[in-house]
NULOZA-122138 format. One record per residue: residue in one letter; x, y, z of N, C-alpha, C, O in turn. Coordinates in steps of 0.2 Angstrom, whole numbers, plus 5000, padded with zeros to 4 digits. Layout:
BEGIN
   residu   n.px   n.py   n.pz   ca.px   ca.py   ca.pz   c.px   c.py   c.pz   o.px   o.py   o.pz
        A      X      Y      Z       X       Y       Z      X      Y      Z      X      Y      Z
...
***
This chain:
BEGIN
   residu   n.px   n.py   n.pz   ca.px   ca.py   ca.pz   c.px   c.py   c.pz   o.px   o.py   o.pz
        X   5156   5218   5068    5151    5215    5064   5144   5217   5065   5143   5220   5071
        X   5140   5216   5061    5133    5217    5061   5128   5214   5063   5126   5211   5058
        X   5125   5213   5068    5119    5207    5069   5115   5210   5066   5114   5216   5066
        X   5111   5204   5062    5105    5205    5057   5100   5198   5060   5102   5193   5062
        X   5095   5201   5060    5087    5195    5062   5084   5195   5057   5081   5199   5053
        X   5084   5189   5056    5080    5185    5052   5073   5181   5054   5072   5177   5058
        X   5069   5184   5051    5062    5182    5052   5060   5175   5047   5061   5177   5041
        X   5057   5167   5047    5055    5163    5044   5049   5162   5044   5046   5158   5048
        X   5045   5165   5038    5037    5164    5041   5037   5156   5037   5042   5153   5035
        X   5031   5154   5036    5029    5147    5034   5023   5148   5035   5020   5149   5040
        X   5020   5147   5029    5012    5145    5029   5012   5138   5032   5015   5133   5032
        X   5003   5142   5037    5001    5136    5040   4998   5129   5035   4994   5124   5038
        X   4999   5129   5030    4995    5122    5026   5002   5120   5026   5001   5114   5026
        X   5008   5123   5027    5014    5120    5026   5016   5115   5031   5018   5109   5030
        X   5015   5120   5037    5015    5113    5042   5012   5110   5042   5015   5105   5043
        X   5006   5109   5042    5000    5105    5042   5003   5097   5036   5003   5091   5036
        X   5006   5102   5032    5008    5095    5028   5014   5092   5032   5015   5086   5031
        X   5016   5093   5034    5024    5093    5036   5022   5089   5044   5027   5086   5048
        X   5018   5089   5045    5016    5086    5053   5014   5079   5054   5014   5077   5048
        X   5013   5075   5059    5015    5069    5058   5008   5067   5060   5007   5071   5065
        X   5001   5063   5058    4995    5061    5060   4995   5058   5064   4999   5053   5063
        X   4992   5057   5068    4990    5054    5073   4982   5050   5072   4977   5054   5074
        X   4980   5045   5070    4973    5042    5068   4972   5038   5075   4975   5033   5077
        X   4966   5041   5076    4965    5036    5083   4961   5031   5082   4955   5033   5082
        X   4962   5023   5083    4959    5018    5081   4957   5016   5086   4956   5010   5086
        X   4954   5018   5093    4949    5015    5099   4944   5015   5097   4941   5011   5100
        X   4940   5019   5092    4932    5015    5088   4933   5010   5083   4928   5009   5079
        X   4938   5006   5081    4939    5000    5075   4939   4995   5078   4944   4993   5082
        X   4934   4991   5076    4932    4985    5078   4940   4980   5079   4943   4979   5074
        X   4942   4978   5083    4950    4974    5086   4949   4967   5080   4945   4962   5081
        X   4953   4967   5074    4955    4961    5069   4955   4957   5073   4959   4957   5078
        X   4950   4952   5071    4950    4943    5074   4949   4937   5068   4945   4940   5064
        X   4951   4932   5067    4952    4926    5062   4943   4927   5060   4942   4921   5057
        X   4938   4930   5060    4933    4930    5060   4929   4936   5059   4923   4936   5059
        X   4932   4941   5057    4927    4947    5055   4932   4952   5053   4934   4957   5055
        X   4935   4949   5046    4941    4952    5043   4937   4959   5038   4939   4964   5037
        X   4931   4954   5036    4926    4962    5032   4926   4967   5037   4929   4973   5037
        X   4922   4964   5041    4920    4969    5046   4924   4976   5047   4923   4982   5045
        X   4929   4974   5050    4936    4978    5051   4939   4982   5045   4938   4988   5044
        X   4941   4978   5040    4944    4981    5034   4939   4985   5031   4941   4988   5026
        X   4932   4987   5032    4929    4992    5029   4928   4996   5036   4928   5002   5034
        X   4928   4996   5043    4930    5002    5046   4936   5005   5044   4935   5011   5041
        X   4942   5002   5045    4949    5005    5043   4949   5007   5037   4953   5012   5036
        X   4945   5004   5032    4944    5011    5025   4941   5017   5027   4943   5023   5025
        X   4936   5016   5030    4933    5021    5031   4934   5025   5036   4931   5030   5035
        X   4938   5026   5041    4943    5028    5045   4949   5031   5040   4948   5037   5040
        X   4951   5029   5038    4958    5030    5032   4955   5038   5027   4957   5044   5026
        X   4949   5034   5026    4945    5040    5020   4943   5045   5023   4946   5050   5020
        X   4940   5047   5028    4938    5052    5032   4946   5055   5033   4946   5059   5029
        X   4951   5053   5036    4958    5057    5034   4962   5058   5028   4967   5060   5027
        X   4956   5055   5023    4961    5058    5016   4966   5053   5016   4970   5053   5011
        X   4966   5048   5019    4974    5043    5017   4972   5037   5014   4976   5032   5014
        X   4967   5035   5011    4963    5030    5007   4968   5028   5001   4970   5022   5001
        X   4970   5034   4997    4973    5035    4991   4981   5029   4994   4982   5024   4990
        X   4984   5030   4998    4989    5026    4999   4987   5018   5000   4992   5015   4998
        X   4984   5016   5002    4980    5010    5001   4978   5007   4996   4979   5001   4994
        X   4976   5011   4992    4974    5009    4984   4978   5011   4979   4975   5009   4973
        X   4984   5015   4979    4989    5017    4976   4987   5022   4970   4990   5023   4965
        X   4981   5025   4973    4979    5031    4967   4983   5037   4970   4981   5043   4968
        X   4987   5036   4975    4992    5042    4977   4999   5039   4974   5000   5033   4974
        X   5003   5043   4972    5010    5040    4970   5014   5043   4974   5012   5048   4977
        X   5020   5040   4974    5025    5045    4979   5029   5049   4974   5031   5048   4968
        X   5030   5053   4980    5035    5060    4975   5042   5057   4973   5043   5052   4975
        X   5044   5060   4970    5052    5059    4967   5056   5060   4973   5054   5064   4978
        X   5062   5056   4973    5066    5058    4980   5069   5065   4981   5070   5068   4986
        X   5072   5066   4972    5077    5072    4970   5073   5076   4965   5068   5073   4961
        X   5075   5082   4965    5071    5086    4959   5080   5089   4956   5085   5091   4959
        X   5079   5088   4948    5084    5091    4944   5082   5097   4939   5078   5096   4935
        X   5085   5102   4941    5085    5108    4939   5091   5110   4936   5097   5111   4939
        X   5091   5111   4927    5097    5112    4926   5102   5105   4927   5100   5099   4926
        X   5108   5106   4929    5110    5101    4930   5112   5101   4939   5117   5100   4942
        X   5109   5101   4940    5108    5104    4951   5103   5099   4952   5097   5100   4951
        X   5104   5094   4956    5102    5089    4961   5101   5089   4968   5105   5088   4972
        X   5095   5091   4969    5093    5091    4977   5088   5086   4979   5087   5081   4977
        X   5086   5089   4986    5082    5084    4990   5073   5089   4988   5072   5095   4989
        X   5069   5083   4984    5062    5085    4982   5059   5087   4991   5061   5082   4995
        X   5056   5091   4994    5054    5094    5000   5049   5091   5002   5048   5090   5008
        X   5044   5089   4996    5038    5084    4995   5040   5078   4996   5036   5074   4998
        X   5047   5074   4996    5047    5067    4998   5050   5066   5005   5051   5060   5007
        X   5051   5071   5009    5053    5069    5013   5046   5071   5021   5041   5074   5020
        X   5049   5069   5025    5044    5070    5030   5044   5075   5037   5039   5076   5041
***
């Protein structure tokens, strides 16, 4: 038999998308029965500086789970993590 090498490149936006965030909440003021503004406008503002605002207020939608092509059902790549 023949050994063949296969090379898989991937664009770095790919992984970037595909990577898991880490937001670090040590500057967000600690939620107490008394400064619920306070806080929930750091945590937006926190959120929005990472782009993740949209899922809070639901002007981001979630992807489709499967994509149908033809009659061929698979796993959409966008909805998985």
């Amino acid at each position: 038999m023949a050994a063949t090498n296969t090379t898989i490149v991937t664009d770095a936006t790919d992984a970037m998308a595909n990577s898991v965030l880490n937001v670090s909440m040590t500057n967000v003021t600690k939620l107490t029965p008394t400064n619920y503004l306070m806080w929930s406008l750091q945590v937006h503002a926190l959120l929005d500086g990472y782009g993740l605002a949209g899922y809070l207020d639901g002007s981001v939608t979630t992807p489709a789970a499967t994509l149908t092509t033809g009659d061929v059902i698979t796993v959409n790549p966008a909805f998985t993590v």
